[in-house]
C-alpha positions as CSV (number, residue, x, y, z in Angstrom):
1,X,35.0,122.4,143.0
2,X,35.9,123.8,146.7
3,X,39.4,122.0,147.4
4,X,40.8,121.9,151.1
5,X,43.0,125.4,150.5
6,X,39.5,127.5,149.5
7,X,37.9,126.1,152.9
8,X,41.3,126.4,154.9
9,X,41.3,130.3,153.6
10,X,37.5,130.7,154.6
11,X,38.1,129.2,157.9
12,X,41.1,131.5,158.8
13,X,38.5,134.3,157.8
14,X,36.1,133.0,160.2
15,X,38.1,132.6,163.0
16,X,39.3,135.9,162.6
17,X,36.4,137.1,162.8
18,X,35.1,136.1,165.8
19,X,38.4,136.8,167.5
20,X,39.7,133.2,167.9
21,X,43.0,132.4,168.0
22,X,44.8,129.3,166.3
23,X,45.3,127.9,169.6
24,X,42.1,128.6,171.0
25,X,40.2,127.4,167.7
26,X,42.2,123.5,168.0
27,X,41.3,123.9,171.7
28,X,37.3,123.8,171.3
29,X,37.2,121.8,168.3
30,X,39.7,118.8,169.9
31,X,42.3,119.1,167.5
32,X,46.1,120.4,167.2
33,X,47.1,123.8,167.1
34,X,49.8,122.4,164.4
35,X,46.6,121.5,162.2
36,X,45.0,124.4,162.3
37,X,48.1,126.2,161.5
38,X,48.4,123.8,158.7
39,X,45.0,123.5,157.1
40,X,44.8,128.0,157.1
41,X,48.7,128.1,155.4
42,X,47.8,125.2,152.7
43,X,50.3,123.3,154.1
44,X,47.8,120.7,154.8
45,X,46.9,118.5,151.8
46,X,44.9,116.1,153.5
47,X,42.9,116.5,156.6
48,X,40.4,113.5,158.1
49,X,36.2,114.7,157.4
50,X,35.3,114.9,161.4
51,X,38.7,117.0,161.6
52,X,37.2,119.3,159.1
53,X,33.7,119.1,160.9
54,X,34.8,119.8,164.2
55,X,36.7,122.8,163.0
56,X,33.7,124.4,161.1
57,X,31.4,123.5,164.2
58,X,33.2,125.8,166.5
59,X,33.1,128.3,163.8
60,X,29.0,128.2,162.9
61,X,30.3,126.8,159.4
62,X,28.6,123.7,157.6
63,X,29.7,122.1,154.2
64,X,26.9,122.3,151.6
65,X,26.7,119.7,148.7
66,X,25.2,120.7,145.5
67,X,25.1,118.9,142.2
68,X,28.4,119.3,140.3
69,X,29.1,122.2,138.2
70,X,25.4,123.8,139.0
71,X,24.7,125.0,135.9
72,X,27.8,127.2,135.8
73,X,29.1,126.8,132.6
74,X,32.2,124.8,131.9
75,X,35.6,125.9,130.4
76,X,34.6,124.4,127.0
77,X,31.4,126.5,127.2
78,X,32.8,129.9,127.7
79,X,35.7,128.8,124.9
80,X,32.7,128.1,122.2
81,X,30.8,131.6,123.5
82,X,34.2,133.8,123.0
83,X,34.5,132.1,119.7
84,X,31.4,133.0,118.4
């Protein structure tokens, strides 16, 4: 499960990347500098979805859903293989 501090980490990465700052990121995606700063430090636990959107839209970043767990196997899985 991707949780907000997994995509706050990738979009620090990304805006790195293409030379952004924090202030310049909030600017073109219409949010606050302060949230930006927040979301990329984890200390951000909550952030609205069209906060989030706007954010990966600047940075050519999309969310993808896929079906939970995706055939990965689970904990109890890999438990049961190194028992056997």
């Amino acid at each position: 499960m991707m949780d907000l501090s997994t995509i706050g980490a990738r979009i620090a990465t990304q805006r790195r990347s293409l030379g952004l700052t924090q202030a310049r990121l909030a600017a073109r995606a219409g949010v606050s500098r302060a949230t930006v700063t927040a979301l990329e430090t984890e200390a951000q636990r909550e952030l609205g979805f069209n906060k989030v959107m706007a954010i990966l839209t600047v940075l050519n970043l999309d969310l993808c859903l896929t079906d939970a767990n995706a055939g990965r196997p689970t904990l109890e899985d890999l438990q049961r293989e190194s028992r056997s």
